[in-house]
KOLLO-24281 format. One record per residue: residue number from 1; x negated, y negated, z negated of N, C-alpha, C in turn. Coordinates in Angstrom, 2 decimals. Each point is the difference from the previous one (the first is absolute). Example, Ala and Ser with C-alpha at 12.3 -4.5 7.8 and 13.67 -1.06 7.14 Angstrom:
KOLLO-24281
+-----+---------+---------+---------+---------+---------+---------+---------+---------+---------+
: num :     nc1 :     nc2 :     nc3 :    cac1 :    cac2 :    cac3 :     cc1 :     cc2 :     cc3 :
+-----+---------+---------+---------+---------+---------+---------+---------+---------+---------+
:   1 :  -13.19 :    5.69 :   -7.80 :    0.89 :   -1.19 :    0.00 :   -0.90 :   -1.20 :    0.00 :
:   2 :    0.35 :   -1.05 :    0.72 :   -0.82 :   -1.19 :   -0.06 :    0.77 :   -1.09 :   -0.73 :
+-----+---------+---------+---------+---------+---------+---------+---------+---------+---------+
END
This chain:
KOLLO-24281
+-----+---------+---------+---------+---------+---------+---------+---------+---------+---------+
: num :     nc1 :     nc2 :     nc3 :    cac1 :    cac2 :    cac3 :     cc1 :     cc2 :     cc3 :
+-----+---------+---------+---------+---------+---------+---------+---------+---------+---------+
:   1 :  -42.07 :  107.39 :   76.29 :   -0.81 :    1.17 :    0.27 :   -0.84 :    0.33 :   -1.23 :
:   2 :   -0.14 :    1.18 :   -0.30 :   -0.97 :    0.49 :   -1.12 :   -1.46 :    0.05 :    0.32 :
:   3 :   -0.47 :   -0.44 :    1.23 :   -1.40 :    0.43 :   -0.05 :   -0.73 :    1.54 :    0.97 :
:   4 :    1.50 :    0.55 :    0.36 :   -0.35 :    1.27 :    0.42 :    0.02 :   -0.20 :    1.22 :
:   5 :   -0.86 :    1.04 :    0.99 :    0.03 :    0.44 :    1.20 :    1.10 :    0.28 :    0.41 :
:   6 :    0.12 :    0.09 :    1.25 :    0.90 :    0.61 :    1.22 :    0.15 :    1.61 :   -0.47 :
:   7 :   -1.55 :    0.41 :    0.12 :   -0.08 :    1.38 :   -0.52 :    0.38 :    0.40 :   -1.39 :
:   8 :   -0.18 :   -0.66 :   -1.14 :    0.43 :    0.03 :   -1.14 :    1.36 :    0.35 :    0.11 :
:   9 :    0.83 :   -1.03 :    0.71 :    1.55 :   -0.46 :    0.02 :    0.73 :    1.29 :    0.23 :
:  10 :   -0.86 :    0.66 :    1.62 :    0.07 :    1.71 :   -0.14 :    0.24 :    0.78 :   -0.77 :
:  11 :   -1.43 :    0.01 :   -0.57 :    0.10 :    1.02 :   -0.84 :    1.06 :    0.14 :   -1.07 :
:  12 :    0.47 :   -1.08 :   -0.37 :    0.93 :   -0.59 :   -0.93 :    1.56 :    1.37 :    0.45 :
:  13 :    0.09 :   -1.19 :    1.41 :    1.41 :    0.86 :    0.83 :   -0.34 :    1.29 :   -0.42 :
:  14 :   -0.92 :    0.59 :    0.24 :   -0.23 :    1.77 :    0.36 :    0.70 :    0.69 :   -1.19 :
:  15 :   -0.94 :   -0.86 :   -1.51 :    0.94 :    0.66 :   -0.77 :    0.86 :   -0.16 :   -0.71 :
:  16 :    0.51 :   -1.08 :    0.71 :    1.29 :   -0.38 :   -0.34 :    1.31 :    1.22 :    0.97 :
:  17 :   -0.69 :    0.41 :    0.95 :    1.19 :    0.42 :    0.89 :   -0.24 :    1.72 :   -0.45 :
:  18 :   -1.16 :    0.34 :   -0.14 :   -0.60 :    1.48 :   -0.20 :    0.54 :    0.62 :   -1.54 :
:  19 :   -0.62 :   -1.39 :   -0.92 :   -0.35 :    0.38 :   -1.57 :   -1.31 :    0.72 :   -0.29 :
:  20 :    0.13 :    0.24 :   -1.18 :   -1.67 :    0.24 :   -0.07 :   -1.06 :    0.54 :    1.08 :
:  21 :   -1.22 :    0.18 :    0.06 :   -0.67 :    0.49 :    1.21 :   -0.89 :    0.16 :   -0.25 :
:  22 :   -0.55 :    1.28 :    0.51 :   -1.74 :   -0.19 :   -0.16 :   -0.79 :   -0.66 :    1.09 :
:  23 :   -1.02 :   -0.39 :    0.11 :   -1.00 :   -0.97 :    0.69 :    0.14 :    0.28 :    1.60 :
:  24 :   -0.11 :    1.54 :    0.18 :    0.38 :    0.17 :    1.60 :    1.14 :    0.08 :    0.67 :
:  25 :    1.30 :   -0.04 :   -0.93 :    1.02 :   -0.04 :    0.29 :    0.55 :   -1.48 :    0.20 :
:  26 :   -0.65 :   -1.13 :   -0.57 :    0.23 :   -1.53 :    0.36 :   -0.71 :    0.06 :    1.40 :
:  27 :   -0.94 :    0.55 :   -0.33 :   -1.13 :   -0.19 :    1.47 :    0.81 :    0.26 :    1.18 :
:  28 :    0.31 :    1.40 :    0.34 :    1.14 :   -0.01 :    0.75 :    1.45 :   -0.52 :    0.43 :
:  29 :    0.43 :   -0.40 :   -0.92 :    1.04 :   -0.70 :    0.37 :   -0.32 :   -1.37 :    0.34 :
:  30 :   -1.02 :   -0.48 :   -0.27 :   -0.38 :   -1.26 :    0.59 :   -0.44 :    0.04 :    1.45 :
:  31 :   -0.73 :    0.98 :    0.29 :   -0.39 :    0.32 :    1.41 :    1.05 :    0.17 :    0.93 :
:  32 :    1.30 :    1.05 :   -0.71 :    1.10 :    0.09 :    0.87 :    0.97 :   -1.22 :    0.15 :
:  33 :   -0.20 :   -0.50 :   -0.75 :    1.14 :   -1.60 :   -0.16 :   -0.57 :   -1.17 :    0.82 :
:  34 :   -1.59 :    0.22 :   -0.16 :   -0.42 :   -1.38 :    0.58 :   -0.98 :   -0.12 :    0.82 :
:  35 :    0.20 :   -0.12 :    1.20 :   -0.74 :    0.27 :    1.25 :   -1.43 :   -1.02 :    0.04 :
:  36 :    0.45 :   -0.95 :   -0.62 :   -0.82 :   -1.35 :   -0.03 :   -1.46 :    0.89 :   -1.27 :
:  37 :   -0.20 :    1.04 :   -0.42 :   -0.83 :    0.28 :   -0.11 :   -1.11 :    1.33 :    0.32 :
:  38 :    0.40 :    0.10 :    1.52 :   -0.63 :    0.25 :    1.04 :    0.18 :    1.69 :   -0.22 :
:  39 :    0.61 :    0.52 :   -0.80 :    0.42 :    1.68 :   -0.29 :   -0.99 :    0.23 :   -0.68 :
:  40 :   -0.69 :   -0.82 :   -0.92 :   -0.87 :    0.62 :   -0.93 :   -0.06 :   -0.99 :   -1.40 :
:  41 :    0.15 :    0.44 :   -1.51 :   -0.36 :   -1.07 :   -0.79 :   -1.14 :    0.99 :   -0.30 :
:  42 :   -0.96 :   -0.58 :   -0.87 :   -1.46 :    1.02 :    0.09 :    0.63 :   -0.41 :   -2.09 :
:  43 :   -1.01 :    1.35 :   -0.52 :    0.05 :   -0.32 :   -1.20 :   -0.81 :   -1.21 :   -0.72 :
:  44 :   -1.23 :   -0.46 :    0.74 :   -0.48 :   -1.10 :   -0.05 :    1.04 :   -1.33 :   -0.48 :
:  45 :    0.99 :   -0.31 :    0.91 :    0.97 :   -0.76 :   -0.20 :    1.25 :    0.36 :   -0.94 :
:  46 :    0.44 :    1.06 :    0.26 :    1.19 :    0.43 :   -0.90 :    0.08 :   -0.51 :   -1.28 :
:  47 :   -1.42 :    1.11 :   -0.53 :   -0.46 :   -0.04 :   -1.63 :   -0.10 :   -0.78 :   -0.89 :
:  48 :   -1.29 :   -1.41 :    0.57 :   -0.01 :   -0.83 :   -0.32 :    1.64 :   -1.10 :   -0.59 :
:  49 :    0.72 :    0.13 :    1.00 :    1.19 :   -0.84 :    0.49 :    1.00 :    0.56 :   -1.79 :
:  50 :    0.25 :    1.13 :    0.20 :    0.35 :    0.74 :   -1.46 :    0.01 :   -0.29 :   -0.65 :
:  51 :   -1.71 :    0.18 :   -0.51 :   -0.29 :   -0.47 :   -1.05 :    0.00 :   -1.32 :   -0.89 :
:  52 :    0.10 :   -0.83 :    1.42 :   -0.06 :   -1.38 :   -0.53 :    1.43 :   -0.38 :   -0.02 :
:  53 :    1.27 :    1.15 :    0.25 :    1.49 :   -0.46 :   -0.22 :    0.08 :    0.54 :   -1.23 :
:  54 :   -0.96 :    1.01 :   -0.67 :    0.19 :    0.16 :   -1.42 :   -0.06 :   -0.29 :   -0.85 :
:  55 :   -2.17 :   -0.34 :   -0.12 :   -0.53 :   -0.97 :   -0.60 :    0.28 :   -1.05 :   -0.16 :
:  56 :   -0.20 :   -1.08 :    0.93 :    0.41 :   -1.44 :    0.24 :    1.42 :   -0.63 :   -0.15 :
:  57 :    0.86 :    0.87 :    0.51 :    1.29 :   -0.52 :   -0.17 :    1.09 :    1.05 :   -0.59 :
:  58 :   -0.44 :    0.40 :    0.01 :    1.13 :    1.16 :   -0.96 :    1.56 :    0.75 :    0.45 :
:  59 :   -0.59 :   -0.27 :    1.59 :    0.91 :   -0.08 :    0.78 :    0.48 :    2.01 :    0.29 :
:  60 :   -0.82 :    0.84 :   -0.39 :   -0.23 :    1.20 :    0.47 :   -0.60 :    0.87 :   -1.44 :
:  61 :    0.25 :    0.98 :   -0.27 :    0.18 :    0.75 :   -0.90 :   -0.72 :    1.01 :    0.03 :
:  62 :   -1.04 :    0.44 :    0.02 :   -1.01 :    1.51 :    0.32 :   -0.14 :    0.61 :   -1.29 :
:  63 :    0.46 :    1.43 :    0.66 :   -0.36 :    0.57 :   -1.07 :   -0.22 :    1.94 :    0.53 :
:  64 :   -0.53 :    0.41 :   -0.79 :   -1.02 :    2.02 :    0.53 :    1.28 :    0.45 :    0.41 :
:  65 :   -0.18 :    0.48 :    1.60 :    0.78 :    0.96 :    0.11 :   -0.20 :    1.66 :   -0.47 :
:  66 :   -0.92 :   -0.58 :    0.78 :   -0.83 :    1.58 :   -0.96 :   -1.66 :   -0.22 :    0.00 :
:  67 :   -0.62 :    1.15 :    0.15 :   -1.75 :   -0.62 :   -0.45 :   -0.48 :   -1.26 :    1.16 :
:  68 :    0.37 :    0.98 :    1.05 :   -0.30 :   -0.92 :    1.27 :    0.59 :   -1.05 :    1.00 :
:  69 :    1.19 :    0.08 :   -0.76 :    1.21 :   -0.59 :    0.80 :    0.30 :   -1.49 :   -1.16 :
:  70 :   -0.33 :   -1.45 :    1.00 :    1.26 :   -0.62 :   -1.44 :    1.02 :   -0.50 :    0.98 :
:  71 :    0.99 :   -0.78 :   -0.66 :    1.42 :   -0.54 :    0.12 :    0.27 :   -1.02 :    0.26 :
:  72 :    0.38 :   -0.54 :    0.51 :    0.33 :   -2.03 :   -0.05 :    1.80 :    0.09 :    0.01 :
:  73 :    0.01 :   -1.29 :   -1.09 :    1.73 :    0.46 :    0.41 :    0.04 :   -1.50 :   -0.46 :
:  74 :    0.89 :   -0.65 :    0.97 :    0.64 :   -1.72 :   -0.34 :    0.37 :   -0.15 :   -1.05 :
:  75 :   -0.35 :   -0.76 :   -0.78 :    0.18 :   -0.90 :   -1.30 :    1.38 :   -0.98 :    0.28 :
:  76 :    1.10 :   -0.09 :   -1.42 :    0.51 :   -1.12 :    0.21 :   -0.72 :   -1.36 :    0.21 :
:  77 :   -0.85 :   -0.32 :    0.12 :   -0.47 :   -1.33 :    0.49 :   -0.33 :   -0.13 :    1.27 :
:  78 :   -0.44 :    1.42 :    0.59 :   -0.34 :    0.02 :    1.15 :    1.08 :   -0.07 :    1.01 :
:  79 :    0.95 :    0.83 :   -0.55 :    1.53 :   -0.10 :    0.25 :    0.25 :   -1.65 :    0.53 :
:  80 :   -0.18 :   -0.59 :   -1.10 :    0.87 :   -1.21 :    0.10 :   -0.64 :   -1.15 :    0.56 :
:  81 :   -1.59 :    0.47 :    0.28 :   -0.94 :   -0.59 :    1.03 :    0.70 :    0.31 :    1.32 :
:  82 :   -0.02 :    1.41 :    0.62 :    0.68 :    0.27 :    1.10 :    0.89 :   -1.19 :    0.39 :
:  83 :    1.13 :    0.51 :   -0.98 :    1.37 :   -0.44 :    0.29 :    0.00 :   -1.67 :    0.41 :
:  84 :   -0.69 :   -0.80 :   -0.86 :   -0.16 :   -1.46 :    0.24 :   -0.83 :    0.19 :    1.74 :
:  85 :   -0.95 :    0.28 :    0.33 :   -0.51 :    0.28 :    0.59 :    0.66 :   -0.20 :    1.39 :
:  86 :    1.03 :    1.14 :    0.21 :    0.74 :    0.36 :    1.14 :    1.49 :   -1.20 :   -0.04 :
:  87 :    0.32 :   -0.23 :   -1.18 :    0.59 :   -1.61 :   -0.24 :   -0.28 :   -1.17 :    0.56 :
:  88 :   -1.37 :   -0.18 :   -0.02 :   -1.02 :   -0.95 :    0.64 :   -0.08 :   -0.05 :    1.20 :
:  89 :   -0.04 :    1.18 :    1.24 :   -0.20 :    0.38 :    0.95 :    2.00 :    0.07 :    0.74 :
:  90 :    0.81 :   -0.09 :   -1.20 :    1.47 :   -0.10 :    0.56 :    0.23 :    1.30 :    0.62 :
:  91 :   -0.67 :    1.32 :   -0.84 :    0.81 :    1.04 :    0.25 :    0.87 :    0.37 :   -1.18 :
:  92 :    0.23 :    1.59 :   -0.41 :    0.90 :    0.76 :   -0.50 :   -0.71 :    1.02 :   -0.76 :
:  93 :   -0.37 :    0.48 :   -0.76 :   -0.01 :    1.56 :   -0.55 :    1.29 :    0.69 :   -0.35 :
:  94 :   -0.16 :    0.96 :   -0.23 :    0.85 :    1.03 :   -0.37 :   -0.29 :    0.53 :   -0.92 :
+-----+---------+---------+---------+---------+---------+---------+---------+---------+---------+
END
């Protein structure tokens, strides 16, 4: 394991399956995918979570979408975090 959350591991999938995304567009697809967090992620949690797949591990890629908008898009490392990941757990990606 790398150290990451459940939620991290998420966010990971999201854009792995989406590709790049802006901040409310992970938000949502996490809400619709995963019931276990009650139909709401608040930005409180999201943001933080991000940032520290960018900063800290280099797992996530941000960059201006436009003034107000930014981007997150999976990193090959983050990639290959996933992938071990769901290896570990004895599933499959695609």
């Amino acid at each position: 394991m790398q150290g990451l959350t459940a939620f991290q591991y998420d966010m990971l999938a999201v854009l792995h399956d989406e590709g790049p995304c802006y901040g409310l567009k992970i938000k949502r697809e996490l809400e619709e995918r995963h019931p276990k967090y009650g139909g709401e992620v608040n930005h409180g949690r999201l943001y933080p979570n991000l940032d520290k797949l960018v900063t800290a591990h280099g797992y996530v890629e941000k960059s201006e979408l436009d003034k107000r908008t930014n981007e997150y898009a999976l990193t090959e490392a983050g990639e290959a975090t996933l992938f071990d990941r769901v290896e570990e757990l004895g599933g499959e990606m695609e």
